[in-house]
C-alpha positions in Angstrom: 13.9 3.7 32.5 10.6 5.8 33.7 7.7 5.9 31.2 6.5 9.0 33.0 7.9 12.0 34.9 6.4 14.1 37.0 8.1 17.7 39.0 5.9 19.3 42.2 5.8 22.9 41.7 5.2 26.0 44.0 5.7 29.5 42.5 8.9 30.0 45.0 12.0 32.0 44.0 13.2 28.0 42.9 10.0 27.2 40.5 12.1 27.7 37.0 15.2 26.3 38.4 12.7 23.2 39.4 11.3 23.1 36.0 14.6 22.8 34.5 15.8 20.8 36.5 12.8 18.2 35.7 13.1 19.1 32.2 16.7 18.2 31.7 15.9 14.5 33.4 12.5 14.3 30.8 14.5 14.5 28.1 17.7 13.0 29.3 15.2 9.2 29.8 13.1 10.6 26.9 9.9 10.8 29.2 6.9 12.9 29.0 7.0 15.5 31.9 4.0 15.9 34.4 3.7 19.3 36.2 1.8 19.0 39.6 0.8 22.0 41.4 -0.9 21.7 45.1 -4.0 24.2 44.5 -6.8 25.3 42.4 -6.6 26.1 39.0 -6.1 29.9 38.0 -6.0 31.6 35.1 -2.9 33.8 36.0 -1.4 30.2 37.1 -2.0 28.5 34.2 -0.6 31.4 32.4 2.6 30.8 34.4 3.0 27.3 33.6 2.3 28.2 30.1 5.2 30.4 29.9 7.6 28.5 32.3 7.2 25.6 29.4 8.0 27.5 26.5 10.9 29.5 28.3 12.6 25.7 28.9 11.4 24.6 25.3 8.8 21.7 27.0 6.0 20.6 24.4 3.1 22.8 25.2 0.6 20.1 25.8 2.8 19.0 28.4 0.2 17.7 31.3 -0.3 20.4 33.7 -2.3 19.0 36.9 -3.9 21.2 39.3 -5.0 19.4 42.7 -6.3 20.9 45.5 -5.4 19.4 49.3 -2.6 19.0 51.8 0.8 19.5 49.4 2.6 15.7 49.5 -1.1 14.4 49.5 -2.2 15.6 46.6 1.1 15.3 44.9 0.7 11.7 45.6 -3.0 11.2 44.4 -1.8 12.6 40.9 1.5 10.0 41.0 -1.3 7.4 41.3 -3.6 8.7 38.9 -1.1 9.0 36.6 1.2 6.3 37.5 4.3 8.4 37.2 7.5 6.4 37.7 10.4 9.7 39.0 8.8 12.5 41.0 11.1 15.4 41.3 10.9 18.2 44.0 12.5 20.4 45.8 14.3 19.0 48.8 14.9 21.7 51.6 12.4 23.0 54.2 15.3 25.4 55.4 19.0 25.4 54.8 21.5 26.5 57.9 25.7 27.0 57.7 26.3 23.1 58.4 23.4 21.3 57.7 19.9 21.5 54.7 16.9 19.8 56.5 14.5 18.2 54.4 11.3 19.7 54.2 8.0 18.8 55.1 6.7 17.8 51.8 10.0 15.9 50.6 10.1 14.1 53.6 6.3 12.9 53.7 7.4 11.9 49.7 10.2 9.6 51.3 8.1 8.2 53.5 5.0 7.3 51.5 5.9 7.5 47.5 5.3 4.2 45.9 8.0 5.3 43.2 11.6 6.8 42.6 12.3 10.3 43.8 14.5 13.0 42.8 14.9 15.7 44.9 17.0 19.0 44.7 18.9 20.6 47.4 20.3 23.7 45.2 18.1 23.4 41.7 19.4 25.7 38.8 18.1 26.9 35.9 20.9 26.2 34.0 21.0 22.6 35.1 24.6 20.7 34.8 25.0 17.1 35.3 26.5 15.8 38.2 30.5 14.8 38.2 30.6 13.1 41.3 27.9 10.1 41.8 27.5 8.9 45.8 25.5 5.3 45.9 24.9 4.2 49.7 24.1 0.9 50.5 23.0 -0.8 54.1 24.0 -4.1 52.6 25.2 -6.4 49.5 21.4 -7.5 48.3 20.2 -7.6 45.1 18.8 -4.7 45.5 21.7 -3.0 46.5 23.4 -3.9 43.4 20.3 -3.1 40.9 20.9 0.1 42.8 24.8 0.6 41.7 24.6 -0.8 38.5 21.2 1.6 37.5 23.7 4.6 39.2 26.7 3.5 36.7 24.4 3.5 33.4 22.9 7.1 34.6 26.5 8.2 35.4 27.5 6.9 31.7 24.6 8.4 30.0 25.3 12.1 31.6 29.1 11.5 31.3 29.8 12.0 35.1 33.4 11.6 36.2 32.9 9.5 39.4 30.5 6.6 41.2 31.6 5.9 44.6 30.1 2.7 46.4 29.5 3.2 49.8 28.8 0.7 52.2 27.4 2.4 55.6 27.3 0.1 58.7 27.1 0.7 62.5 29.3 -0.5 65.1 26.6 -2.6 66.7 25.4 -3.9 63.6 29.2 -5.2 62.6 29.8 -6.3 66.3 26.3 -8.6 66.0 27.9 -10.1 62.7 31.0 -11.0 64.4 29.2 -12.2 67.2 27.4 -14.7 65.1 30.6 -16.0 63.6 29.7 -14.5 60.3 32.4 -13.2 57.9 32.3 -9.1 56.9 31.4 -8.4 53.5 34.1 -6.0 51.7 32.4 -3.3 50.3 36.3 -4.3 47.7 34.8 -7.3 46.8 31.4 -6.3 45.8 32.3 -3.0 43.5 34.5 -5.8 41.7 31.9 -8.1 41.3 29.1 -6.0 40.8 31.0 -3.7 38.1 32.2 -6.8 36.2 28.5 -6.7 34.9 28.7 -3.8 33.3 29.9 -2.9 29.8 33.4 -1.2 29.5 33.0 2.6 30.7 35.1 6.2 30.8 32.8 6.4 34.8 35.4 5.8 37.1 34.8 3.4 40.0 35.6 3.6 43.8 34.5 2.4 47.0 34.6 3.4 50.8 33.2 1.5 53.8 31.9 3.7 56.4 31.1 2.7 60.2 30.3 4.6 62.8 27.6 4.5 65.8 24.8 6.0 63.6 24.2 6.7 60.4 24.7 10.6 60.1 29.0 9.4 59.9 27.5 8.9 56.1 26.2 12.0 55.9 28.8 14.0 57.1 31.0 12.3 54.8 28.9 13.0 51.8 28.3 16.6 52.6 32.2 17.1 52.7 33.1 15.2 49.6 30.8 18.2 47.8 29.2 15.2 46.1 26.9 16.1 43.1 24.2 13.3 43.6 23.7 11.0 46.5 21.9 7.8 45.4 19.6 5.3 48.1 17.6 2.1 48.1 14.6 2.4 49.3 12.2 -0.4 50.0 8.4 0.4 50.5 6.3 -3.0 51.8 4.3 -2.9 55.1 3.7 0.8 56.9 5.1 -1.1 60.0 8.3 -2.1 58.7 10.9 1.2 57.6 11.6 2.9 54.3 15.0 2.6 54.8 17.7 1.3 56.5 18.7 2.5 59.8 21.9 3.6 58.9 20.5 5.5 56.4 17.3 6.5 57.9 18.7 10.1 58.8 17.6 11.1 55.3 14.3 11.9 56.6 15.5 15.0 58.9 18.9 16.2 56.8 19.4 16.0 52.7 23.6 16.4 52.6 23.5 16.9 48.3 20.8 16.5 45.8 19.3 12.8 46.3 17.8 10.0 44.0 15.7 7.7 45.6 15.4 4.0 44.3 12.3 2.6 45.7 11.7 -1.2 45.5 8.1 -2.2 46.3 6.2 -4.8 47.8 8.4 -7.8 48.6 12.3 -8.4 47.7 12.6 -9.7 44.8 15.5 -11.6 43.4 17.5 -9.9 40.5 
C-alpha cells in the first residue's frame, strides 16, 4: 500500500513510543521507514537515532534525515524529496480532561501534506493494534468507499474486531437535500453495497448515521465509543477549496482517537 514511510521525530518523553509506533506500521505494509528530525545534525543526535533503531530492531541503514527550518516545513520538504506515501506523528499540542487538541505541527500536516497521515494521540512503545476501526465519511463518493474498503483490508490484516461506517451530516445540509426533492442516502445501503466487494472476513461490520448542527456531534461520538482508530478522506486540490469536509473539518482544532488520514489529490477521480 505505501512504498515509503516516514515518522517526524522530537526527543519528547513520546520519541520511542513514536518510533514504535512507525515501526510496527513499516513492517506491518513491508515499507522502508524514514526518520525525519526538524534540526541540525548532531553527533549526540545521531547517536540517539542510532540506538532508538536498534532498541525497536529497525535495519540500521534505515534513512535518518536531518532538516533544518520551521517543524511541519521541513518535515514536508523531506516527504517531497523523498516522496514518502504515510507520514506518522504525533498528534497532540496539549491534552485537557474532555478534549486532545491537535497541535501545531499535525495540524499544518492536515492542511498541507500531499500524502496519507497517521497521527497518534497516546503512542506506546509497546504498540497494539487497534480493535475498534471508526471510518467517517461526508458522503457516498468513490472516494468515500476506496476509503472504507482500504479501512476493511487494514482492519483484516491487523485482525481488528470492528469497522464502523459513519456517515456524518448536518441538519442544514440534509434539510437542503430535501429541499431539492432529493432522496437521503442510507448510510444501511451503502455498508451493504460497499462490503459486498470485499472478500469474506472475521472484521465485523456496522454503521451509524450521525446529524447534528456541526460536525463536532462526530466527534463527541467517537471520543465516547473509546474507538482505537478514527479513519478520514481527505481531498487536497486548489489551496482555495478545503481539505475536508465541513462536517469533518473540526479535525483541524480537536483529534478525539489516534487518526489516519486518506488524502486524495488533485481532481476526483472515478474508482
Amino acid at each position: 500500500m505505501y512504498r515509503r514511510i516516514g515518522v517526524a521525530t522530537t526527543f519528547s518523553p513520546r520519541f520511542l513510543a513514536v518510533l514504535a509506533e512507525a515501526a510496527r506500521i513499516s513492517r506491518l505494509f513491508d515499507s522502508p521507514l524514514h526518520l525525519i528530525h526538524a534540526a541540525e545534525e548532531e553527533p549526540e543526535k545521531l547517536s540517539r537515532f542510532k540506538a532508538a533503531l536498534q532498541v525497536l530492531d529497525l535495519p540500521p541503514g534505515s534513512p535518518i534525515h536531518f532538516e533544518l527550518g520551521e517543524p511541519a516545513d521541513a518535515i514536508l520538504r523531506v516527504q517531497s524529496e523523498n516522496q514518502i506515501e504515510l507520514l506518522i506523528a504525533g498528534a497532540l499540542e496539549r491534552e485537557s480532561l474532555h478534549r486532545n487538541f491537535t497541535g501545531d505541527v499535525a495540524r499544518k500536516l492536515l492542511v498541507q501534506a500531499p500524502c496519507d497521515l497517521l497521527l497518534f494521540v497516546e503512542p506506546q512503545e509497546r504498540a497494539v493494534p487497534p480493535e475498534q476501526i471508526f471510518v467517517a465519511i461526508p458522503d457516498f463518493s468513490p472516494f468515500s468507499r476506496e476509503t472504507f474498503l482500504r479501512s476493511t483490508a487494514f482492519a483484516e490484516k491487523v485482525g481488528a474486531h470492528e469497522v464502523t461506517l459513519l456517515h456524518v451530516q448536518s441538519t442544514f445540509a440534509e434539510a437542503k437535500e430535501k429541499a431539492l426533492g432529493n432522496e437521503p442516502h442510507l448510510v444501511e445501503d451503502a455498508l451493504n453495497d460497499w462490503a459486498s466487494e470485499r472478500p469474506t472476513s472475521k472484521v465485523n461490520l456496522d454503521s451509524h448515521y450521525l446529524r447534528g448542527n456541526t460536525g463536532f456531534t462526530a466527534c463527541e461520538y467517537v471520543q465516547s465509543s473509546n474507538a482505537n482508530l478514527l479513519v478520514l478522506p481527505s481531498h487536497l486540490a486548489h489551496p482555495s477549496l478545503p481539505v475536508f469536509a465541513p462536517v469533518l473539518d473540526w479535525i483541524l482544532q480537536v483529534i478525539p482517537t489516534n487518526l489516519w488520514v486518506m488524502r486524495q489529490v488533485g481532481d476526483p477521480v472515478s474508482v
